[in-house]
C-alpha positions in Angstrom: -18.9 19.4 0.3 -18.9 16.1 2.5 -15.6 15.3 4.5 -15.6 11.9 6.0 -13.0 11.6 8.8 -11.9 7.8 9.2 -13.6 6.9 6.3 -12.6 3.0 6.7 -14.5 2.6 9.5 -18.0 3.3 7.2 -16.6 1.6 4.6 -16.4 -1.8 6.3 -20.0 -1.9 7.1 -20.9 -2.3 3.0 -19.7 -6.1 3.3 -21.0 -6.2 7.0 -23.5 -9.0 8.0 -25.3 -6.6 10.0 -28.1 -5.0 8.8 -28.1 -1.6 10.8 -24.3 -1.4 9.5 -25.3 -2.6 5.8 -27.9 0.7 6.5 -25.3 3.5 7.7 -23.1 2.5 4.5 -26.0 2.9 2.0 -26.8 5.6 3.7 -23.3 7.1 3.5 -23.6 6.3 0.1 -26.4 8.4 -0.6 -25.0 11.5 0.7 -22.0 10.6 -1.7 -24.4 11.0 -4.4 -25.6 14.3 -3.7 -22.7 15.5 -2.3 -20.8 18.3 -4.8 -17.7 17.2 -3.5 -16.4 14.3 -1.6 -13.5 13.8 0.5 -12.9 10.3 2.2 -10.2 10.8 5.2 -8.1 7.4 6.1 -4.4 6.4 7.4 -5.6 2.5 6.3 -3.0 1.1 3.5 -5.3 -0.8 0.7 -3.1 -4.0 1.3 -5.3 -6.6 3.3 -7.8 -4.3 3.5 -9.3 -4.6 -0.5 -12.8 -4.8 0.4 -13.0 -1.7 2.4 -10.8 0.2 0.3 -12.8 -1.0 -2.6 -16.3 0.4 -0.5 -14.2 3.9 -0.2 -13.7 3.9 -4.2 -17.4 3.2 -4.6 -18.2 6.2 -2.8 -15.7 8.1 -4.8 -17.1 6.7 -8.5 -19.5 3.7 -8.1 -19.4 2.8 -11.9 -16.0 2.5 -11.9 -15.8 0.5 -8.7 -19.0 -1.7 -8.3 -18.9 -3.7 -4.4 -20.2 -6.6 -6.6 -16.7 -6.5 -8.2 -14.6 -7.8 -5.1 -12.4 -10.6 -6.8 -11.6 -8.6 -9.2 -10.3 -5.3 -7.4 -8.2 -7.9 -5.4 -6.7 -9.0 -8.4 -6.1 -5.1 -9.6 -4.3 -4.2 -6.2 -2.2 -7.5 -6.6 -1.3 -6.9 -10.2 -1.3 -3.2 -9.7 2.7 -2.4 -9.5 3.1 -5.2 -12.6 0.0 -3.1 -14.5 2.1 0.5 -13.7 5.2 -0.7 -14.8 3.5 -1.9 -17.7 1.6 1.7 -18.8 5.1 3.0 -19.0 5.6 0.8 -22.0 2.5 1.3 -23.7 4.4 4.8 -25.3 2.3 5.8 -28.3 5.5 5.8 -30.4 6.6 1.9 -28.8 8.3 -0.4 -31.1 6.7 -3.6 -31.6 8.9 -5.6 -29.4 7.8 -4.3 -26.3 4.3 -3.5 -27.4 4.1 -7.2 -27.9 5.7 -8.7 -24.6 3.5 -5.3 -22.6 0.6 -7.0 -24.3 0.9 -10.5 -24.0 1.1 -9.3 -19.5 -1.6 -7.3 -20.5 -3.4 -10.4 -21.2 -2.5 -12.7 -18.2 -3.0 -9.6 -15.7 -6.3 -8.6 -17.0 -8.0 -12.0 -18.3 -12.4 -11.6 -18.8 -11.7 -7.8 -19.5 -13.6 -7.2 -23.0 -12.4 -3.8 -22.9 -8.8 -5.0 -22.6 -9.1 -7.5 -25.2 -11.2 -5.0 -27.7 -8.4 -2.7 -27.5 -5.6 -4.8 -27.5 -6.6 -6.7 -30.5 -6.6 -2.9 -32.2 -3.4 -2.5 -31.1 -2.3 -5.8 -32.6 -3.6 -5.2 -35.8 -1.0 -2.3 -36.1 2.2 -3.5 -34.6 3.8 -3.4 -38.1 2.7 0.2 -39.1 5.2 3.1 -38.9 5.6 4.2 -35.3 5.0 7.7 -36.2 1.3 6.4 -37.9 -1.2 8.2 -36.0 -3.9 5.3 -36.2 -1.7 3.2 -34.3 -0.4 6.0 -31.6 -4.0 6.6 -30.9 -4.8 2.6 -30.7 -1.8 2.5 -28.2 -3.4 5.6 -26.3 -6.7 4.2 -26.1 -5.6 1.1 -24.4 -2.8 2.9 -21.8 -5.7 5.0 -21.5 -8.0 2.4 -20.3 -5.5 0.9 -18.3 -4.9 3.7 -16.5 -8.4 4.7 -15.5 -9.8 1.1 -14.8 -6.7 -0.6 -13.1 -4.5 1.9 -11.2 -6.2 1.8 -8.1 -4.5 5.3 -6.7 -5.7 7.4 -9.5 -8.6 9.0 -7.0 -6.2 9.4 -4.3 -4.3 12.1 -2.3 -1.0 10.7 -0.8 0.9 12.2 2.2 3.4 10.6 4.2 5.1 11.4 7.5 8.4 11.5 6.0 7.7 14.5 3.6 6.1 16.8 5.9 9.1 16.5 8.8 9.4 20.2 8.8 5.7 20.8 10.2 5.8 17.5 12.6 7.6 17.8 15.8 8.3 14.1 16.6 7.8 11.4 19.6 10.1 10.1 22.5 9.8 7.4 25.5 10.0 9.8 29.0 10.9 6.8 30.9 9.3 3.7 32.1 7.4 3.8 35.4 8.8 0.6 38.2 6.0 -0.6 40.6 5.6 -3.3 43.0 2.4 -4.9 42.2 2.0 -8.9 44.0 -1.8 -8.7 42.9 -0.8 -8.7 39.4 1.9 -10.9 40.1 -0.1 -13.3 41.2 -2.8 -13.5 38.8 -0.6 -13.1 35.9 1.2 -16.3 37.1 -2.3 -18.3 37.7 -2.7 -17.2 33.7 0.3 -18.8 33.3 -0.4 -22.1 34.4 -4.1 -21.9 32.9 -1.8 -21.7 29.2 0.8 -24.8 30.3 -2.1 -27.2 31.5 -4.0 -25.8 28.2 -1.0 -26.2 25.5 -0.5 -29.8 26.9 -4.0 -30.8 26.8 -4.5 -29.6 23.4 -0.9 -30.4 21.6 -2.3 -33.0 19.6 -5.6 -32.2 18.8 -5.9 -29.5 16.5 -9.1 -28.0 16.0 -9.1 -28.1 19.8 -5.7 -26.6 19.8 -6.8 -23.5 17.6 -10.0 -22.9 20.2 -8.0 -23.0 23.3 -5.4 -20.7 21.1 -8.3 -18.3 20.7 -9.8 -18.1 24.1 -6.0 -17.8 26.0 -5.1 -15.1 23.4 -8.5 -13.6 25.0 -8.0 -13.9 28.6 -4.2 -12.4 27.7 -5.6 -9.4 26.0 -7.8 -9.0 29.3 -5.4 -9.6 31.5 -2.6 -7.1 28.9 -5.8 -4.2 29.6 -6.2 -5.0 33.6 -6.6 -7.1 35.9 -10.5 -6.5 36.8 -10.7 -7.1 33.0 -10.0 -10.9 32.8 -11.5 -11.3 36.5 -14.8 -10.1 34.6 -13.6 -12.9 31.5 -13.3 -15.5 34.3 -16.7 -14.5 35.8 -18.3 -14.5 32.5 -16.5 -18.3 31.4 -17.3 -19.9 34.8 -21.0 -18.5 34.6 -21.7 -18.7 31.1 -22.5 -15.4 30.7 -21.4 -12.3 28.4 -19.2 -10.0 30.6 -19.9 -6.1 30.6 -19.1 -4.5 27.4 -18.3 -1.3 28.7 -15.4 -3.5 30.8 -14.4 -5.0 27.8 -16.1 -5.1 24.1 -16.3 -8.5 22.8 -17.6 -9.4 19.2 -19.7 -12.1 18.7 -17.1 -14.9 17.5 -15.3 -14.1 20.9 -18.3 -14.5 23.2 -18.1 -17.8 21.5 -15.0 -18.4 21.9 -15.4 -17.5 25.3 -18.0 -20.2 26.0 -16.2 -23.4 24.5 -16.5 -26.3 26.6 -13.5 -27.1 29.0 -10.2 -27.0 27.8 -8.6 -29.4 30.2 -9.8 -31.0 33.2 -8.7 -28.8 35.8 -9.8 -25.5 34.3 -12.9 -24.7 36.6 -10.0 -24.9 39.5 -7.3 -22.7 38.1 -9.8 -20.1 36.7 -11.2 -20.0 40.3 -8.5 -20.0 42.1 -7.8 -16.8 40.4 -11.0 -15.1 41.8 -9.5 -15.7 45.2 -6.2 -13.5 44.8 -6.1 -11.4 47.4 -5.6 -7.4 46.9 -6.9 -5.2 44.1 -5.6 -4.4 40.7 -4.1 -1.0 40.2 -3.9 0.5 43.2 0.2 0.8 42.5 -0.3 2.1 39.0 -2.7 4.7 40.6 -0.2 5.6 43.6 2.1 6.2 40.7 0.0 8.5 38.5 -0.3 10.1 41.6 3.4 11.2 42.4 4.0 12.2 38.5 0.6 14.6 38.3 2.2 16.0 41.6 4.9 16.6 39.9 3.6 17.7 37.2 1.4 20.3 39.1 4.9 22.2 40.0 5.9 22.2 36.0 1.8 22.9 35.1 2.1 20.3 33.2 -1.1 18.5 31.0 -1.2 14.9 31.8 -3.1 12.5 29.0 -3.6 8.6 30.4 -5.1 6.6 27.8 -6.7 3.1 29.9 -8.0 0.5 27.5 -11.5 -0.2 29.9 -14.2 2.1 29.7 -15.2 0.7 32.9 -11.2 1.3 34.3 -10.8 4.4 33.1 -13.6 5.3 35.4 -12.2 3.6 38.5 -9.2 5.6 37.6 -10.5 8.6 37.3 -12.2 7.9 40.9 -9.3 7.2 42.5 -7.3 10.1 41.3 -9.9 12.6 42.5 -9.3 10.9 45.7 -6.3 10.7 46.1 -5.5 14.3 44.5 -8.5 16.3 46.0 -8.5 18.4 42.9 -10.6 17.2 39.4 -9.4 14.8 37.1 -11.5 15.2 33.7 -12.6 12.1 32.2 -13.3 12.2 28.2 -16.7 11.6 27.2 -16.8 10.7 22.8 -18.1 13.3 21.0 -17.0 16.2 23.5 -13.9 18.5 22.5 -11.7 18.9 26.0 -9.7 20.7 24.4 -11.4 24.5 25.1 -11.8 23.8 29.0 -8.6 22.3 29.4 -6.7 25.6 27.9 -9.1 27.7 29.8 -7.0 26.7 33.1 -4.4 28.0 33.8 -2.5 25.4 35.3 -2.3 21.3 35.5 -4.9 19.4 34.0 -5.4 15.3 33.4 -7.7 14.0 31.0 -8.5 10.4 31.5 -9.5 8.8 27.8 -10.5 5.0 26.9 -10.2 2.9 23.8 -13.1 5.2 22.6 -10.5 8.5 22.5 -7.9 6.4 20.1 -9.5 8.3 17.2 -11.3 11.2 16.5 -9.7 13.2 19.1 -7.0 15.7 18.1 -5.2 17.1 21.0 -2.1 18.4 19.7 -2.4 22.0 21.0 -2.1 21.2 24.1 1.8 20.2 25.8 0.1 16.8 26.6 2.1 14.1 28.3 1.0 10.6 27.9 0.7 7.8 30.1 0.1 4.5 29.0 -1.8 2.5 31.8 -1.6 -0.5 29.9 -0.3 -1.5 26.7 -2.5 -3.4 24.4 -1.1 -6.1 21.8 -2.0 -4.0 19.1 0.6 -1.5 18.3 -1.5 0.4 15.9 -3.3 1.2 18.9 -0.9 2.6 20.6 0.0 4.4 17.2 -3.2 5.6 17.4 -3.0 6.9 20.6 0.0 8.9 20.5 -1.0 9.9 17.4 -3.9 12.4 19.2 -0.6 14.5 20.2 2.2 13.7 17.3 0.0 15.2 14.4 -0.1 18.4 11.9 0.4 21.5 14.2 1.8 20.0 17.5 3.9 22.3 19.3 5.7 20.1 21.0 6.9 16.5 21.1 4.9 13.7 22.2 6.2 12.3 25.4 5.4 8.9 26.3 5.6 7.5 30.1 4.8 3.1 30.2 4.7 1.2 33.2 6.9 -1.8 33.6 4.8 -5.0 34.5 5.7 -7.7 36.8 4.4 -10.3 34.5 6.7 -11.7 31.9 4.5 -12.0 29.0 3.4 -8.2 29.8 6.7 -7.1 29.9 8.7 -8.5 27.1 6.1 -7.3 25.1 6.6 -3.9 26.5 10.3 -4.6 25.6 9.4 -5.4 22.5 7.2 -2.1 22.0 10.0 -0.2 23.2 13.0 -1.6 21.9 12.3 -3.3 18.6 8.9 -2.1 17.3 10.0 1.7 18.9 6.5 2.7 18.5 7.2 5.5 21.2 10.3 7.1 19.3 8.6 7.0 15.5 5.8 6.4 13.3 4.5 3.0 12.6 1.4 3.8 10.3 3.3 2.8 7.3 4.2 -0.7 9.0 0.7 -1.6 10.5 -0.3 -4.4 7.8 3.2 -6.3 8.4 3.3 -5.6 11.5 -0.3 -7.4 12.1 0.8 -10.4 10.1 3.8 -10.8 13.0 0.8 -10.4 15.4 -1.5 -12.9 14.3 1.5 -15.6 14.1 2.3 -14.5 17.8 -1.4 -15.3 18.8 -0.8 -19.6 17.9 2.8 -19.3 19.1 2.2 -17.2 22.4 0.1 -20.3 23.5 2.5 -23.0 23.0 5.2 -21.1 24.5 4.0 -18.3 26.2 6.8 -15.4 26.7 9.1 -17.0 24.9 6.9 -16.8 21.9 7.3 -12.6 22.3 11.1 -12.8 22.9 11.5 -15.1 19.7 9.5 -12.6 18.1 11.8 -9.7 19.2 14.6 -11.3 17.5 12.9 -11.9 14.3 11.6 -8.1 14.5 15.1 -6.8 15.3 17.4 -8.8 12.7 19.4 -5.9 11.4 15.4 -3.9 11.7 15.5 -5.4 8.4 12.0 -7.0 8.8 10.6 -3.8 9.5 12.3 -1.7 6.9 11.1 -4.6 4.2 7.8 -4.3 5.4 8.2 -0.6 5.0 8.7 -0.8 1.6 6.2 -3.7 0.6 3.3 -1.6 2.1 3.6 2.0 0.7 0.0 3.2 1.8 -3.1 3.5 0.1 -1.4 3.6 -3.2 
């Protein structure tokens, strides 16, 4: 048998450009083949994600599900509620009037399908013969039949939801939120600041220019949002024209571009330097603070989980602690389980993870208390993170500690994680598709207006939570 954990992440490379990814699908795809059995793992809802949902079926039963079929399977998740409702009608003992009307929806939602058209013409044929006939029940079966097989798109899949298993979850909750006095960030965050207005004004009118400064500040933000030594290495890289480290912070090839457009306003070289002569050092108050709750925690032997977005940070932290401690703080390493170590001590431990740990790392054995050094605007990152603790067979609840950030931007959207999205206090899998659609809005609007771009989207977010419980319902999972 064959298990694929996070089985989305494979299944994106069979549309990839890449060849080596192209490679690991096909190769994936052969060990479905000879695999007795196959089970794909994934928390990804098909909406907005039809071509690697489609490469998941494929592995599952390739002749039903061909990748060279990809407008069409879009279609069939589109028109796939219409098409169940539908099946319902196609009763083998249905009078004519709704075998008609089923058939004539049958024919707009499935246009080019012989099949389809084959059997619904057979169906047609017997409209007027005695319901009971059994000619025409089995014409009506064939086609619901077909239907069925070819168009439901769930028909292969095992469904669980969070809200069914309540009794074998133990649940989430925000510890508090962490006050620190940090002018370095301060500072830069406020330089960032002024780097957007002189860029939204520059740019109002023009709009493809608009749309690439848009792109590159919603980059330097997501640096800044991880640490500051993260967009100092963006402004390095931009003012040198160079690629900055990716283990400081992974950038894909459309954002390297993005990182090297041309100036965005006259006075950009200035303000971006003028950032890379802040005085102080980032983190050092964060760190202090981590420090005073691990001491704490040592009374209570407590587990302590930080999750830092930077590989390259994560270190540094790590660094620091053990100086500041004088006792070992572990560091995750991909592909290691901490877990057997950790419970060997008796006492308090701290594991240090990166973006790396946000999946694949199932840690919810241990009485774990999570720190989030930064917040990323993702929140099905921070979903993910939490979700190493708040899983099947936790023993206890997963307890969140943030930090509150001096920088406006940074912390409305912290206020927006906590009080509107409350990402800390429940699950958000099932909202991560409309919840992304809110987020890529916010990346043109966070430009032109900066934090009052994140408090208008708090508002929209928390009208009655009705936005939320909509999207709730509009994207059901992988079903």
């Amino acid at each position: 048998m064959l298990i694929v954990d996070e089985a989305h992440h494979p299944a994106a490379f069979a549309f990839s450009a890449e060849p080596a990814e192209q490679k690991a699908y096909h190769e994936l795809e052969r060990l479905s083949r000879d695999a007795k059995r196959l089970l794909l793992l994934s928390g990804t809802p098909v909406l907005r994600n039809e071509d690697g949902f489609l490469a998941m079926l494929h592995l599952l039963d390739p002749e039903a599900y061909s990748l060279d079929d990809r407008e069409s399977f879009r279609r069939r998740v589109a028109n796939r509620q219409n098409l169940s409702e539908l099946i319902s009608d196609l009763q083998d003992d249905a009078s004519s009037l709704f075998l008609e009307d089923a058939l004539e929806q049958i024919d707009a939602l499935a246009p080019g399908d012989a099949a389809v058209e084959m059997l619904a013409r057979e169906v047609r044929a017997r409209l007027e013969d005695d319901e009971t006939d059994r000619n025409r029940q089995q014409a009506i079966r064939s086609l619901r039949i077909h239907v069925s097989e070819v168009y439901r798109v769930h028909r292969r899949l095992i469904r669980h939801r969070r809200d069914r298993v309540k009794d074998v979850l133990r649940g989430r909750r925000l510890g508090g939120v962490l006050e620190v006095e940090d002018p370095y960030r301060r500072r830069l965050g406020a330089l960032l600041e002024r780097w957007r207005d002189e860029a939204s004004l520059h740019t109002t009118d023009a709009h493809i220019e608009s749309s690439r400064a848009a792109n590159l500040y919603g980059l330097l933000l997501r640096g800044f949002l991880s640490h500051e030594t993260v967009l100092i290495g963006l402004v390095n890289a931009r003012l040198d024209n160079i690629a900055p480290d990716p283990s400081l912070f992974p950038l894909t090839k459309s954002e390297r571009d993005t990182l090297a457009i041309p100036a965005v306003f006259p006075e950009e070289r200035e303000v971006l330097s003028a950032m890379l002569q802040v005085p102080g050092e980032g983190d050092l108050p964060r760190v202090a603070k981590l420090r005073d709750i691990i001491t704490a925690g040592t009374r209570e032997k407590r587990r302590i989980l930080i999750f830092v977005d930077s590989s390259l940070v994560a270190d540094s932290v790590v660094h620091r602690l053990n100086a500041l401690l004088g006792h070992k703080v572990y560091r995750h390493q991909p592909g290691i389980d901490p877990i057997p170590e950790l419970e060997a001590i008796n006492g308090p431990t701290v594991l240090v993870c990166d973006r790396r740990a946000e999946e694949g790392l199932n840690l919810q054995q241990l009485q774990a208390q999570i720190v989030h050094f930064d917040l990323p605007l993702a929140p099905g990152r921070i979903e993910q993170r939490i979700g190493r603790v708040d899983r099947f067979g936790a023993r206890y609840d997963a307890l969140s500690l943030v930090f509150k950030d001096p920088d406006p931007i940074a912390d409305a959207w912290r206020h927006c994680l906590v009080e509107v999205i409350r990402v800390f206090e429940r699950s958000i899998a099932s909202l991560q598709y409309v919840l992304e659609e809110h987020m890529e809005a916010l990346q043109g609007h966070i430009f032109l207006r900066g934090a009052e771009a994140v408090r208008e989207l708090v508002e929209t977010l928390s009208f009655g939570d009705r936005s939320l419980k909509a999207g709730r319902a509009s994207y059901p999972g992988s079903g």
